[in-house]
PDB file as gemmi writes it, atoms N, CA and C in Angstrom:
CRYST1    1.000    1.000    1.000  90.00  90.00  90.00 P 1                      
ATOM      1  N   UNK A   1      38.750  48.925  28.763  1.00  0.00           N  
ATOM      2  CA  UNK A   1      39.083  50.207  29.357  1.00  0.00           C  
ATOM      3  C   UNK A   1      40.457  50.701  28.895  1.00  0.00           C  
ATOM      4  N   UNK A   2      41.809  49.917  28.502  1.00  0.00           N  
ATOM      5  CA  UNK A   2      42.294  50.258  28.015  1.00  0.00           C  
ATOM      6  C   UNK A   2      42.580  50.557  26.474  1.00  0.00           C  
ATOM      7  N   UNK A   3      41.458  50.151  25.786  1.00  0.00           N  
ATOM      8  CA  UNK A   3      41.649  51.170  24.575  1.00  0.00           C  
ATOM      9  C   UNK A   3      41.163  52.360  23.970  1.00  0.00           C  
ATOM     10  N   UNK A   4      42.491  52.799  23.377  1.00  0.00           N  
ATOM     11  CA  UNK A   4      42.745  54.126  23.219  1.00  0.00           C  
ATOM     12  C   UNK A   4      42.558  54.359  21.635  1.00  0.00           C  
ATOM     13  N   UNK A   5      42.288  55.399  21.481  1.00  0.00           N  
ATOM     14  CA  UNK A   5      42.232  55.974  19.662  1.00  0.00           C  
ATOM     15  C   UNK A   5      43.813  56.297  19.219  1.00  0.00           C  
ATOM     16  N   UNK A   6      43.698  55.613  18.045  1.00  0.00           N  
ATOM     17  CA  UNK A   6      45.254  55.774  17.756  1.00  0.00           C  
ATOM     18  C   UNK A   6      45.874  58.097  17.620  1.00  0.00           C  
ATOM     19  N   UNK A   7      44.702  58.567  17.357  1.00  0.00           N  
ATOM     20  CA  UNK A   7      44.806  60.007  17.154  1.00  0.00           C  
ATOM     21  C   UNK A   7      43.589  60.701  18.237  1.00  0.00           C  
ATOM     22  N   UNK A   8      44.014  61.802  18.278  1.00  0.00           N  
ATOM     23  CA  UNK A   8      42.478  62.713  18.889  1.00  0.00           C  
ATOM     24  C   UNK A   8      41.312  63.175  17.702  1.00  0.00           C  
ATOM     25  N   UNK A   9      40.577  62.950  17.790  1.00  0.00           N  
ATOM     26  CA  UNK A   9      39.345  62.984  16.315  1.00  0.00           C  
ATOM     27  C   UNK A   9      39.343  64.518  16.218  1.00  0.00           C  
ATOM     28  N   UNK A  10      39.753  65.637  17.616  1.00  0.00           N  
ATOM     29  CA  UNK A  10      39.741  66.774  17.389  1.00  0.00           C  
ATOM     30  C   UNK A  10      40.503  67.655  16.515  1.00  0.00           C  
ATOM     31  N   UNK A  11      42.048  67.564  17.389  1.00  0.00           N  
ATOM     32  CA  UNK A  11      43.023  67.738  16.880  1.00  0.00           C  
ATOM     33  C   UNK A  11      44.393  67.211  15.991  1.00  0.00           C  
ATOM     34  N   UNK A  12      43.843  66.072  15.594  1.00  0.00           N  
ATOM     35  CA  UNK A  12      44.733  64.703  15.265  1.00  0.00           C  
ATOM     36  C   UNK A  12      46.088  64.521  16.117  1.00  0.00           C  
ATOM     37  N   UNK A  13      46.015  64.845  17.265  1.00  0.00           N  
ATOM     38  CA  UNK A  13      47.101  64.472  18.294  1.00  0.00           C  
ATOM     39  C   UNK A  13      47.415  62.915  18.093  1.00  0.00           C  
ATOM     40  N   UNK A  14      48.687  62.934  18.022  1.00  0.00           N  
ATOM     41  CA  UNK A  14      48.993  60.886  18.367  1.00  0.00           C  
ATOM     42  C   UNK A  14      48.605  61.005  20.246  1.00  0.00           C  
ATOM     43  N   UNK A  15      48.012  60.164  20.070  1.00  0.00           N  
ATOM     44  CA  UNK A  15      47.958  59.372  21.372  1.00  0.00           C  
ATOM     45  C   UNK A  15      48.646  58.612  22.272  1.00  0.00           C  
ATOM     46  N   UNK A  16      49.591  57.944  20.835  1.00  0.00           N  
ATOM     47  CA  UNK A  16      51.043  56.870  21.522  1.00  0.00           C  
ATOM     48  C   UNK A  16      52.042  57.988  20.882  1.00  0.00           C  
ATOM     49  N   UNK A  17      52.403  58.641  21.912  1.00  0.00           N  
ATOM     50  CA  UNK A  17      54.250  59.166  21.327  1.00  0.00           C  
ATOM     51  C   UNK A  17      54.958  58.345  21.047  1.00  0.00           C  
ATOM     52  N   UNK A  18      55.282  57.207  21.665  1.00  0.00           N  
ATOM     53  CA  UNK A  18      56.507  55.915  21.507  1.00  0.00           C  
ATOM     54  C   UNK A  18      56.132  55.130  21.800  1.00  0.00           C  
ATOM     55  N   UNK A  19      56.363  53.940  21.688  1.00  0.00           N  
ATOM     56  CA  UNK A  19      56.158  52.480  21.810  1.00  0.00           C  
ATOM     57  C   UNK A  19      56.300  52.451  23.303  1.00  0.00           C  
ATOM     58  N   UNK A  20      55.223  52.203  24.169  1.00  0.00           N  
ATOM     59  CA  UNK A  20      55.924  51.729  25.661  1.00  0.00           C  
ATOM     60  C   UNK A  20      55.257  53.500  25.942  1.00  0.00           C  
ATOM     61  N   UNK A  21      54.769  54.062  25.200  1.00  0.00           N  
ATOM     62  CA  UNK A  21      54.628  55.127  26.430  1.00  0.00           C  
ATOM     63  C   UNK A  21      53.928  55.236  27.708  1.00  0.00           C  
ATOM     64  N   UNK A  22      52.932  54.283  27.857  1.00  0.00           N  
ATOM     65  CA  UNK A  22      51.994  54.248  28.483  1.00  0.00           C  
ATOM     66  C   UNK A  22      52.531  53.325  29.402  1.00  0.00           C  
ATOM     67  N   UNK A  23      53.939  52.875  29.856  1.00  0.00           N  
ATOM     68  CA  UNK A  23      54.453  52.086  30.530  1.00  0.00           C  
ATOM     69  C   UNK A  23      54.473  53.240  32.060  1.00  0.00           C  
ATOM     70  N   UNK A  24      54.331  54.757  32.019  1.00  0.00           N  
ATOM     71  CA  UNK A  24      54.784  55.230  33.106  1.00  0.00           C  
ATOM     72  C   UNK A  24      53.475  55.588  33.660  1.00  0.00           C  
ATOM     73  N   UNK A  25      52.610  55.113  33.012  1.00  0.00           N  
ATOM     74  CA  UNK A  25      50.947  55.376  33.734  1.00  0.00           C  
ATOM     75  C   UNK A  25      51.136  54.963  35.185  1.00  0.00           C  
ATOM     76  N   UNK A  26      51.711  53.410  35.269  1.00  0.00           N  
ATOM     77  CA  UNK A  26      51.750  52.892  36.593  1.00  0.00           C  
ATOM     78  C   UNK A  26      52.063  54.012  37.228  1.00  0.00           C  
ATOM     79  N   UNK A  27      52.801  54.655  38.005  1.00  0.00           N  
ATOM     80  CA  UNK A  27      53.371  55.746  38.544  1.00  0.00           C  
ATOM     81  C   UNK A  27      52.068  56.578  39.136  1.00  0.00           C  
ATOM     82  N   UNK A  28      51.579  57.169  38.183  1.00  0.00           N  
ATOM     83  CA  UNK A  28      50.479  57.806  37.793  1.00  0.00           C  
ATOM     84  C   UNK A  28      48.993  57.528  38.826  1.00  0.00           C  
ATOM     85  N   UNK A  29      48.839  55.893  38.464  1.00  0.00           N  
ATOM     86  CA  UNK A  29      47.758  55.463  38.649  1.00  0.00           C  
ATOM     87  C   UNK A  29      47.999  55.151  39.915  1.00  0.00           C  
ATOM     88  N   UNK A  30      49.234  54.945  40.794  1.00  0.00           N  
ATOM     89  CA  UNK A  30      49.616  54.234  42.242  1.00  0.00           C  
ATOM     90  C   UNK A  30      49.406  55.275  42.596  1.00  0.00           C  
ATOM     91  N   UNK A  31      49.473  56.882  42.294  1.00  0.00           N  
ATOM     92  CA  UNK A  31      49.622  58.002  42.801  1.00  0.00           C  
ATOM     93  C   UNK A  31      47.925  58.110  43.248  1.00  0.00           C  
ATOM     94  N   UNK A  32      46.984  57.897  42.084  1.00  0.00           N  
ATOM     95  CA  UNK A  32      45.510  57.811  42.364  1.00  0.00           C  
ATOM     96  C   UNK A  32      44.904  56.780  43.692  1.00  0.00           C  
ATOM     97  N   UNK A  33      45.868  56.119  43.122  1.00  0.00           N  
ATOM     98  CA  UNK A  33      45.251  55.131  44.395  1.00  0.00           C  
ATOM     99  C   UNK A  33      45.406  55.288  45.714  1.00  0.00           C  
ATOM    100  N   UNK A  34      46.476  56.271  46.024  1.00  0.00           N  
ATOM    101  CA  UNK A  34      47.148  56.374  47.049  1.00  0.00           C  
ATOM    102  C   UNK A  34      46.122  57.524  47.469  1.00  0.00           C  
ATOM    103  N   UNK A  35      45.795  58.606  46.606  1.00  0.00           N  
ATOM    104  CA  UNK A  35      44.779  59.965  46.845  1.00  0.00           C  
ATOM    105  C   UNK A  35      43.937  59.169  47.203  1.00  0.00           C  
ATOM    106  N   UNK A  36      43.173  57.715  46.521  1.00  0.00           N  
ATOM    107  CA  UNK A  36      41.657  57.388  47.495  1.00  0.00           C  
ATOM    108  C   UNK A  36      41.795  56.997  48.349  1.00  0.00           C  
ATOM    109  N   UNK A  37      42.422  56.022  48.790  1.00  0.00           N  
ATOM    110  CA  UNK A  37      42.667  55.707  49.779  1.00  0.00           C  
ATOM    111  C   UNK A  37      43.351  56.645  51.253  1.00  0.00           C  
ATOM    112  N   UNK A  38      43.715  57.759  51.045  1.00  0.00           N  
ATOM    113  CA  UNK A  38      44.175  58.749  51.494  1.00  0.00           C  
ATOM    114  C   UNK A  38      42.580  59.494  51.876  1.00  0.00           C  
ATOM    115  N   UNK A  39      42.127  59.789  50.865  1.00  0.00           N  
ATOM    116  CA  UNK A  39      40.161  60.228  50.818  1.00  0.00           C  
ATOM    117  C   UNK A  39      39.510  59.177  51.812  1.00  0.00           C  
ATOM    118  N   UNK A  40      39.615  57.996  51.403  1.00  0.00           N  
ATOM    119  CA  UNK A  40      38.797  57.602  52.221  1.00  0.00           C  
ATOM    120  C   UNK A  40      39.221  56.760  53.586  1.00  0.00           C  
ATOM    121  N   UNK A  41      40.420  57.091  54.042  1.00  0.00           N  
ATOM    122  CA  UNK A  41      40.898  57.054  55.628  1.00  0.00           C  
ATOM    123  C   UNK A  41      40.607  58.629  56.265  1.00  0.00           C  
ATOM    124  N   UNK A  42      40.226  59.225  55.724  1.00  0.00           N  
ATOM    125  CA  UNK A  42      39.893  60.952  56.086  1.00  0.00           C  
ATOM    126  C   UNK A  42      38.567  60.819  56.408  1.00  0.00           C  
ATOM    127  N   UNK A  43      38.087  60.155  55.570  1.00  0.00           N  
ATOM    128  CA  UNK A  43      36.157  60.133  55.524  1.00  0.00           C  
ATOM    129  C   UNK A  43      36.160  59.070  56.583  1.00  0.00           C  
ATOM    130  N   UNK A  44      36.694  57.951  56.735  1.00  0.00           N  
ATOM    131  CA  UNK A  44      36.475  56.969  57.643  1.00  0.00           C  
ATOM    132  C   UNK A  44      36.921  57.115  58.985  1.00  0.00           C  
ATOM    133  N   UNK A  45      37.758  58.444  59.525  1.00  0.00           N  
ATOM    134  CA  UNK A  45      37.891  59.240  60.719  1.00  0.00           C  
ATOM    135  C   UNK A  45      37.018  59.677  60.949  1.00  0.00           C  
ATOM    136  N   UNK A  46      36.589  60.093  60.510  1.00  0.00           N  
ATOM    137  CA  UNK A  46      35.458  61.370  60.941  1.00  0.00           C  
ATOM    138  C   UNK A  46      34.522  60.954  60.985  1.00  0.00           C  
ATOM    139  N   UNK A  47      34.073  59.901  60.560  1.00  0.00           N  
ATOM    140  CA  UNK A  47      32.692  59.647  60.399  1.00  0.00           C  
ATOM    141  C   UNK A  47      32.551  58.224  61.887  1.00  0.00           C  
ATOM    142  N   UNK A  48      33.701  57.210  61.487  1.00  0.00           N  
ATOM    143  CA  UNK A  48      33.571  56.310  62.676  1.00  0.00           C  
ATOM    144  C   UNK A  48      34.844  56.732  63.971  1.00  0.00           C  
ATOM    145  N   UNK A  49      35.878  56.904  63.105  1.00  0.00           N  
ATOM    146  CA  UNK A  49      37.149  56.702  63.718  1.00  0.00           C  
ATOM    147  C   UNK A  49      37.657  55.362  64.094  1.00  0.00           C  
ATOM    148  N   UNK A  50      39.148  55.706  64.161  1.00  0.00           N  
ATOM    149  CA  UNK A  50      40.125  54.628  64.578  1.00  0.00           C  
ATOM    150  C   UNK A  50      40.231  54.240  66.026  1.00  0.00           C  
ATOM    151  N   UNK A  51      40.275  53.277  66.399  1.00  0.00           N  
ATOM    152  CA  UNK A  51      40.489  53.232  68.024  1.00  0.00           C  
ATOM    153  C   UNK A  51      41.428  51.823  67.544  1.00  0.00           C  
ATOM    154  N   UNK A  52      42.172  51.852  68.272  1.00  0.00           N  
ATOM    155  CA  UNK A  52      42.938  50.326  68.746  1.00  0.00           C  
ATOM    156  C   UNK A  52      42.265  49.638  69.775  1.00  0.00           C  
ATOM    157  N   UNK A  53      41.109  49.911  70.184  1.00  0.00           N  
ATOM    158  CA  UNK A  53      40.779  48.679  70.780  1.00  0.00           C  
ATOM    159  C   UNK A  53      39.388  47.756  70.219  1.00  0.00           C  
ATOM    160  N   UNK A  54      39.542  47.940  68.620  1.00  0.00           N  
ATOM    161  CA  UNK A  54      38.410  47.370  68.320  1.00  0.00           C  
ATOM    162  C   UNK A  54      39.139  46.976  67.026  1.00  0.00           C  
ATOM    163  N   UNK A  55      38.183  46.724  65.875  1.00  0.00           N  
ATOM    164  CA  UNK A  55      38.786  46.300  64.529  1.00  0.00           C  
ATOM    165  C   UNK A  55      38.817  47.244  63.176  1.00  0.00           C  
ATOM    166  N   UNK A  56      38.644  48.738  63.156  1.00  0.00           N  
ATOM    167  CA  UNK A  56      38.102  49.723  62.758  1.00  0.00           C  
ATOM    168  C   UNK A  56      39.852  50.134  61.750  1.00  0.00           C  
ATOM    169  N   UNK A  57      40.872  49.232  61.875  1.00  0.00           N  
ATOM    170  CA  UNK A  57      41.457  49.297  60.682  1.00  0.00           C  
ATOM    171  C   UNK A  57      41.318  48.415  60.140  1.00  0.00           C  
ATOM    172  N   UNK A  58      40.976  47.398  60.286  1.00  0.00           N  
ATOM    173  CA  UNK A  58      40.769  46.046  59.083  1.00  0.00           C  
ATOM    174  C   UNK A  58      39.731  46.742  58.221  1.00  0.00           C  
ATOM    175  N   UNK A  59      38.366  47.084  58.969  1.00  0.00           N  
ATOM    176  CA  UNK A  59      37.434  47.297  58.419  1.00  0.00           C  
ATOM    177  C   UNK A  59      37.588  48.516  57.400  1.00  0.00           C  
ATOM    178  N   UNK A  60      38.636  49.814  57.806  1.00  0.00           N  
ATOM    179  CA  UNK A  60      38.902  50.490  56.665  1.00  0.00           C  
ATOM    180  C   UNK A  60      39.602  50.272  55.852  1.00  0.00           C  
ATOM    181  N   UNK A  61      40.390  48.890  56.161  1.00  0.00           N  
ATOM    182  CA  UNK A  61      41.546  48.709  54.902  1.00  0.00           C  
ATOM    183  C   UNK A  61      40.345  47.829  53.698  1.00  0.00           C  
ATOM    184  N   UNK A  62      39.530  47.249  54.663  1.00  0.00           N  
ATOM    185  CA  UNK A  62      38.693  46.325  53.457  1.00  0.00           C  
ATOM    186  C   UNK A  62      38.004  47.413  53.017  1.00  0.00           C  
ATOM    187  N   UNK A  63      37.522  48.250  53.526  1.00  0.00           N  
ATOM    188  CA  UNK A  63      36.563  49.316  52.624  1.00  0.00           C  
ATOM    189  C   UNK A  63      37.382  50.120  51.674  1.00  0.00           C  
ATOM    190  N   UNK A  64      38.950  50.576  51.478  1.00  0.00           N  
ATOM    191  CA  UNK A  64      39.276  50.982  51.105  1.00  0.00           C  
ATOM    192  C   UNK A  64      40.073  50.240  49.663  1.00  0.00           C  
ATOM    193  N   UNK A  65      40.161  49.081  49.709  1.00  0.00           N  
ATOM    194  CA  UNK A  65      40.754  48.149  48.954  1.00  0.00           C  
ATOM    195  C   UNK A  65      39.435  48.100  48.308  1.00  0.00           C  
ATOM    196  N   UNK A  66      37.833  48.071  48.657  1.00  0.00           N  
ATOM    197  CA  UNK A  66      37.455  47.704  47.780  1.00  0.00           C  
ATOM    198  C   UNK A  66      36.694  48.942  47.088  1.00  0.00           C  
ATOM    199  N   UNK A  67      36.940  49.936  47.472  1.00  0.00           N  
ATOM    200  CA  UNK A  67      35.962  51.362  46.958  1.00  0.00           C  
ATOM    201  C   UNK A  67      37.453  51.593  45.703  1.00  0.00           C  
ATOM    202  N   UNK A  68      39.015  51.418  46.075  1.00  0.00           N  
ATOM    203  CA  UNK A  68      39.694  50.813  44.696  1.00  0.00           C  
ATOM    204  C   UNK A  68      39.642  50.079  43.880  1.00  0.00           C  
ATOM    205  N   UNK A  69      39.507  48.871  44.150  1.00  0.00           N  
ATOM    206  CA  UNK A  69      39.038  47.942  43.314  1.00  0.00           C  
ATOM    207  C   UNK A  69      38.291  48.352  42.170  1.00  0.00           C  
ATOM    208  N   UNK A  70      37.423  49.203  42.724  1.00  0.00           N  
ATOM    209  CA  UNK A  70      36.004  49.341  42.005  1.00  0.00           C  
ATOM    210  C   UNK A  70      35.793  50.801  40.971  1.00  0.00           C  
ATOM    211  N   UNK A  71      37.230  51.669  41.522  1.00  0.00           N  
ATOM    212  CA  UNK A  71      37.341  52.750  40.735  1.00  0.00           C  
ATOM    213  C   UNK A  71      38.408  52.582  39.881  1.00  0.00           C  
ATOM    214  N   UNK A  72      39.098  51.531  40.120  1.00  0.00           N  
ATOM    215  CA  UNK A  72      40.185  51.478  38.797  1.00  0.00           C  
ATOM    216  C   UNK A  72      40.141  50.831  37.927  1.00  0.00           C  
ATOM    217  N   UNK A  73      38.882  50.477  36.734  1.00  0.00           N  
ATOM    218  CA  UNK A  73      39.095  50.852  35.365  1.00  0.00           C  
ATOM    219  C   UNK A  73      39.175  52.867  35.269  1.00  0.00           C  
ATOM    220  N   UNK A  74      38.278  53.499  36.581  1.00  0.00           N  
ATOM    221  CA  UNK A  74      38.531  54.998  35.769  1.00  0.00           C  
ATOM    222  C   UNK A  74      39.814  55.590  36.537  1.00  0.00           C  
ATOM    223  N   UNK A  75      40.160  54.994  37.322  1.00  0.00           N  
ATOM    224  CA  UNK A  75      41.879  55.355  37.967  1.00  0.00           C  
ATOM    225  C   UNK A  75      42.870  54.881  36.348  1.00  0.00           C  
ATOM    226  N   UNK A  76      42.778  54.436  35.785  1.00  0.00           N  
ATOM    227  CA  UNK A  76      43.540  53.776  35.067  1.00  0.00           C  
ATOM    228  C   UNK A  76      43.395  54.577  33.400  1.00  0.00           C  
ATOM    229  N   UNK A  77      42.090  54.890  33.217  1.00  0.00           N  
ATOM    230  CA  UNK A  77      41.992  55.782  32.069  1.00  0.00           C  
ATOM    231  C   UNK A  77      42.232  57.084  32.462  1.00  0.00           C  
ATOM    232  N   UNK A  78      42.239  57.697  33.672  1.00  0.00           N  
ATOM    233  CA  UNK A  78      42.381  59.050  34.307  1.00  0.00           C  
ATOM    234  C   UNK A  78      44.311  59.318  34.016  1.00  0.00           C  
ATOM    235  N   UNK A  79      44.839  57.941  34.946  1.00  0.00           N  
ATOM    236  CA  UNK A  79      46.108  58.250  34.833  1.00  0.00           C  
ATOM    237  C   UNK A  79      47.048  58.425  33.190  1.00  0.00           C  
ATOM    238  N   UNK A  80      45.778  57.727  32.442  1.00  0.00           N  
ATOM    239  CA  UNK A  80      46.424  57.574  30.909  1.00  0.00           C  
ATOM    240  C   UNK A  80      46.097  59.493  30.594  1.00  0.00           C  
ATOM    241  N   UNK A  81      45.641  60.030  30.811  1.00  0.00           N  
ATOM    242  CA  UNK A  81      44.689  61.043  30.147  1.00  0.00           C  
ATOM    243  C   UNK A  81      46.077  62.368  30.997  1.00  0.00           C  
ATOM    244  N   UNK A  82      46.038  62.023  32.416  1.00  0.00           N  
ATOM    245  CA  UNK A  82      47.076  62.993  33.384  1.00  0.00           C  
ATOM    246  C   UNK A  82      48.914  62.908  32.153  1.00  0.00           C  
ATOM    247  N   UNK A  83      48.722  61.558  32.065  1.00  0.00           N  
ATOM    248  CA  UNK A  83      50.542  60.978  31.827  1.00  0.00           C  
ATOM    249  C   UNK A  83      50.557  61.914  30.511  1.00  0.00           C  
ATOM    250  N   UNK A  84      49.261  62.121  29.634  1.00  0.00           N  
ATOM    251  CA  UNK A  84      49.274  62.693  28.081  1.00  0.00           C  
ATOM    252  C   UNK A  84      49.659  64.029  28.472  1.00  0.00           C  
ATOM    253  N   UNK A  85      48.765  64.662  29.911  1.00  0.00           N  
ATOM    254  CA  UNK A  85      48.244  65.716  29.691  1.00  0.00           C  
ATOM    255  C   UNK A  85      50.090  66.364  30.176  1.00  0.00           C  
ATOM    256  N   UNK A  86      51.317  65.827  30.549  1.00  0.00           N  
ATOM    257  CA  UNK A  86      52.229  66.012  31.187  1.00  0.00           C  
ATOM    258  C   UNK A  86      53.379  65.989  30.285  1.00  0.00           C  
ATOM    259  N   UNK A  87      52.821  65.337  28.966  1.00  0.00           N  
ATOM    260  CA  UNK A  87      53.857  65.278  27.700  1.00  0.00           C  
ATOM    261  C   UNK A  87      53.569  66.172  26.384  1.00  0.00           C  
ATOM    262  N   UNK A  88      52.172  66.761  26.640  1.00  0.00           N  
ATOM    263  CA  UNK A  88      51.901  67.416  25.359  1.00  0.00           C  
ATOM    264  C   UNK A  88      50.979  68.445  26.146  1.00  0.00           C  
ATOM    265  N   UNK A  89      51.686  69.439  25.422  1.00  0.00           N  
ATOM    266  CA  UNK A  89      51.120  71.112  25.514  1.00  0.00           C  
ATOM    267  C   UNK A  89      49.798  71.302  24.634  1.00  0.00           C  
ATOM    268  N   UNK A  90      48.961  71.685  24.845  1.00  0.00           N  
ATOM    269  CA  UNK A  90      47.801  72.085  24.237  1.00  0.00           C  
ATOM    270  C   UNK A  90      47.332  73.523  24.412  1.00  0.00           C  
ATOM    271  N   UNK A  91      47.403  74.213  22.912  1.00  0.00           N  
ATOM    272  CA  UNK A  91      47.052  75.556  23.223  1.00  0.00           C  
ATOM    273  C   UNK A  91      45.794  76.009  23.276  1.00  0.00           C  
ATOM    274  N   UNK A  92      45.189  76.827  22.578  1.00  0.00           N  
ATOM    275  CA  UNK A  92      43.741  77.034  22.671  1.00  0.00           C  
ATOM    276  C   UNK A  92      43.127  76.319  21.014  1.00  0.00           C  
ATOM    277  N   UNK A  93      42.382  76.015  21.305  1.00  0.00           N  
ATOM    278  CA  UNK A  93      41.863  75.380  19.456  1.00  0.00           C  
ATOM    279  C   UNK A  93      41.110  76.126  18.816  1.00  0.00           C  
ATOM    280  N   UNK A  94      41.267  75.768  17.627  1.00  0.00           N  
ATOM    281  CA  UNK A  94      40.654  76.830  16.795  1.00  0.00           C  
ATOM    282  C   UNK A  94      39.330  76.277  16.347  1.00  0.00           C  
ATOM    283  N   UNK A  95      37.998  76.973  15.957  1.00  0.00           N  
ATOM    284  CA  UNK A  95      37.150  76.586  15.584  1.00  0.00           C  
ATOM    285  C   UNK A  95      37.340  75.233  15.125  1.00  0.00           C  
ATOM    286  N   UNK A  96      36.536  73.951  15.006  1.00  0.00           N  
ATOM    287  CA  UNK A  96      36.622  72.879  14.807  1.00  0.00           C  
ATOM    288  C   UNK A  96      35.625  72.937  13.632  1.00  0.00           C  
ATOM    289  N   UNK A  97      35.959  72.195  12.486  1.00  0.00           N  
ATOM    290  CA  UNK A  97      34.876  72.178  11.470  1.00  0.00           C  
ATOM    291  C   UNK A  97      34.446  70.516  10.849  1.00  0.00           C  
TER     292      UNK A  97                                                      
END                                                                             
């Protein structure tokens, strides 16, 4: 999941600006994780809810740890794709041949 094309086959964009660029994905990708898990304590209100007198946060922290688990190889290529999309301007393209 993490490999990447050294260029874009479209536009011959580099992919790696610098050595280490892809070091600030983390950032990126904690930010994703934080949106699902954020998603799915919203969905897990509404649908069961929280009470303190039962176990209904364990049970959303395990559901939520693992509905992550399970989306981050594409949390992880998403945040690579956001970190590009934040360093390089893309205008409109021209016919591709």
């Amino acid at each position: 999941m993490l490999n990447m094309p050294k260029r874009c086959p479209i536009c011959t964009q580099k992919m790696e600006l610098e050595p280490g660029f892809y070091f600030g994905t983390g950032y990126v990708s904690y930010a994703l994780s934080i949106a699902v898990m954020t998603a799915v304590a919203v969905a897990f209100a509404v649908l069961w809810g929280f009470s303190i007198h039962d176990n209904s946060a364990f049970w959303y922290l395990g559901i939520a740890i693992g509905i992550t688990l399970l989306l981050q190889p594409w949390l992880m290529r998403w945040s690579r794709v956001l970190y590009l999309y934040m360093f390089v301007r893309y205008g409109k393209l021209k016919e591709h041949r």
